[in-house]
N, C-alpha and C positions, 0 to 999 in steps of 0.2 A: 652267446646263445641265450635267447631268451628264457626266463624261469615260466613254471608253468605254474597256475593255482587253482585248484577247485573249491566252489563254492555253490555250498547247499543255499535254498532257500533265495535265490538269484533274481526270481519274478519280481518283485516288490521290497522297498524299507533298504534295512541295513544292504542284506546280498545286492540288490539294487545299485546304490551308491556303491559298493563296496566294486565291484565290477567293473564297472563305467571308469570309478580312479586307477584302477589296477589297470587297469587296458590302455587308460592315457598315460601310463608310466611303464608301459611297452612291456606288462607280462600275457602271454598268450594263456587263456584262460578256458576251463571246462565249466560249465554255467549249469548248473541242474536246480529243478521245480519241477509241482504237478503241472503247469501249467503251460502248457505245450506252445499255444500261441502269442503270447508272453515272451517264452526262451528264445520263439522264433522272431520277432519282433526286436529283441535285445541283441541277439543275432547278428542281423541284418543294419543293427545302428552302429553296433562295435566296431563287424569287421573291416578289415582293410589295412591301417598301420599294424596289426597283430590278427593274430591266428584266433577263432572260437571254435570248440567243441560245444555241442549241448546234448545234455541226457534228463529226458521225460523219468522221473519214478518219484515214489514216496519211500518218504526213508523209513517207515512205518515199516516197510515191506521187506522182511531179509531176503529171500529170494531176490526182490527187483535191484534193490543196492546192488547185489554181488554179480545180479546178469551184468547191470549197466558197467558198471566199474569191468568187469572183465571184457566186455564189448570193446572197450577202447583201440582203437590202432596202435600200435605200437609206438609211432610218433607223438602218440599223447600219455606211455605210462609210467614217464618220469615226470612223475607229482613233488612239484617242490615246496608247494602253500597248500597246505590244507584247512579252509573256516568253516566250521560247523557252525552256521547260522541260522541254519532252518528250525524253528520253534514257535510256539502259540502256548496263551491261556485261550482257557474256555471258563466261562462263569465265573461270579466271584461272590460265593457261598460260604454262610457257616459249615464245619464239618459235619454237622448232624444233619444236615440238608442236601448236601453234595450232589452233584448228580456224578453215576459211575460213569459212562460215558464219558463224559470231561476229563473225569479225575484217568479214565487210560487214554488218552488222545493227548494229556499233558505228559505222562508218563510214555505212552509209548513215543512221540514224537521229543522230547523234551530230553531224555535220556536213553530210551533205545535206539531211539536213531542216531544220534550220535555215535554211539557206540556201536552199528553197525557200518555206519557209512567210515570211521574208524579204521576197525577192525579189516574191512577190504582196502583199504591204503597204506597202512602203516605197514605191513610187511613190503611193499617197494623201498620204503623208506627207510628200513631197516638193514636189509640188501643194500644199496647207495651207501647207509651210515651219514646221513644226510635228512634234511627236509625241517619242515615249522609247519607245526599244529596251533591253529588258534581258535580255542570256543568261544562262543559268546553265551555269555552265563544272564547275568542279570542282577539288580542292588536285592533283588527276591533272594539271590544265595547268601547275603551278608547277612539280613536281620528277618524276622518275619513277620509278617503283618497283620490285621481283623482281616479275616476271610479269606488270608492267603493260601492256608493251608498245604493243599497240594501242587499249587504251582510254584512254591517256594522251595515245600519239599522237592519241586523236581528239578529245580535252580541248585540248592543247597547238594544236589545229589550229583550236576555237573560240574560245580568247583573240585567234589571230593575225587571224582573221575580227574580231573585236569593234575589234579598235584599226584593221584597216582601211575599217570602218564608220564608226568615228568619226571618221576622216580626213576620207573621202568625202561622209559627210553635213553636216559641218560647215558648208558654206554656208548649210544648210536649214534652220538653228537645230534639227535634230533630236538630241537625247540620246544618248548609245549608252553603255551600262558593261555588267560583267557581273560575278557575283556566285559565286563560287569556297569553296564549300562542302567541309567535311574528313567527318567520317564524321556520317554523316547518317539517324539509323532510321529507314527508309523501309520499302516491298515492295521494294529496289535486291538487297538481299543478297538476298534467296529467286530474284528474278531471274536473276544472276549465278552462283548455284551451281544454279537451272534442279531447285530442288524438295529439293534436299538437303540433310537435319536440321543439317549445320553452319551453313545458313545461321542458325538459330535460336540460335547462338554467338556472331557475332560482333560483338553490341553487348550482353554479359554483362562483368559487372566494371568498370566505368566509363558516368556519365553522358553518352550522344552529343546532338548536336543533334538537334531534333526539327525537322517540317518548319514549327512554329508559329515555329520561331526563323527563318529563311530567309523565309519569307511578312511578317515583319514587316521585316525589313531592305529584302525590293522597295518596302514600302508608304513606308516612310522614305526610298526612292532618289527613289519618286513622287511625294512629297512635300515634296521640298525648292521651295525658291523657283526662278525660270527661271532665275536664273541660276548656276544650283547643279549640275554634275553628277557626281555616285560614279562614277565613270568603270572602277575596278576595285578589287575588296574580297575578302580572302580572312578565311574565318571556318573556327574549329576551336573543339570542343568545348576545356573548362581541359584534360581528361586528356589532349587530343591535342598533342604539340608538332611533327611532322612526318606524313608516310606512314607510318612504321615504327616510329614512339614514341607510343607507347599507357599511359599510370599505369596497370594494370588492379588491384583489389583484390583 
């Protein structure tokens, strides 16, 4: 019987990639973004060898998480993979400059969403005594960086979430790691600089990760035997050796 896995942040980048591999390696999947044309589009290319579900919400939104997730048919709410992938920087500001704004759209998207899109899955999976939770944090949770400030902090706040999931669920034989990516060409910069031609700069002069590289390493987390779990992994392109060291050509 096929495993099922849902996956936030599905439109674009890592969820992207992360979908497409999962689907060619026959898991029937639930595909959620805002972006409606998009899921519908990813949809329509996946199905066929596997099953898609798709569900339109922001994970911002507790309400919309808990309708959509309770919306499910019954044939889709044995959730086997669950990747929290869905996140954004906004700005990258000293702290006394900040804008509030950014700093709750990182924080609400960055870790309440997480933790709600979460909290509506994990008790199937607790029931079952079963299932693999996988965040995806960022090399922002490991060190922190000039003008990182609150997008670190809200990296740093999804590691400390991840190991105390895997504390908690430990009884339930449930999985939990999470997967800590360094520069990564995604749509992340044109986000983050919010439309500005730098963003178009800063993956020039050195090879970054791409999001095909991050989608194979969840499928490889998924993939190991039961009793195998990647608990936490930080990956960097060769040219990267920290936040602030870059080879650039």
């Amino acid at each position: 019987m096929p495993q099922i896995a849902f996956v936030t942040g599905a439109t674009s980048g890592i969820g992207e990639a992360t979908a497409r591999l999962l689907a060619k390696n026959d898991y029937d999947l639930i595909l959620c973004g805002r972006r409606e044309e998009r899921l519908s589009r990813l949809k329509s290319e996946l199905s066929g060898a596997v099953r898609i579900h798709t569900l339109s919400f922001d994970v911002r939104d507790r309400k919309a998480v808990h309708e959509a997730v309770d919306s499910l048919p019954a044939e889709w709410q044995q959730i086997n993979v669950l990747v929290n992938n869905a996140g954004n920087a906004h700005g990258l500001d000293p702290i006394q400059t900040g804008n509030l704004d950014d700093w709750d759209a990182m924080m609400d998207i960055n870790v309440k969403g997480l933790l709600y899109v979460s909290k509506a899955i994990i008790p199937g999976m607790t029931a079952r005594q079963s299932g693999h939770i996988i965040n995806i944090g960022s090399s922002a949770g490991k060190e922190v960086y000039p003008n990182g400030n609150v997008y670190c902090g809200s990296k740093h706040a999804v590691l400390a979430i991840t190991e105390g999931m895997r504390i908690d669920l430990n009884p339930y034989g449930i999985k939990v790691g999470a997967i800590n990516p360094g520069l990564v060409e995604t749509e992340f910069s044109k986000v983050r600089f919010k439309g500005d031609p730098i963003a178009d700069t800063v993956y020039n002069g050195f090879h970054a990760l791409q999001a095909q590289d991050i989608a194979e390493i969840i499928y490889f987390m998924v993939s190991r035997p039961d009793h195998v779990n990647i608990a936490d992994l930080l990956v960097f392109p060769t040219a990267q050796a920290n936040s602030t060291t870059v080879k650039k050509n």
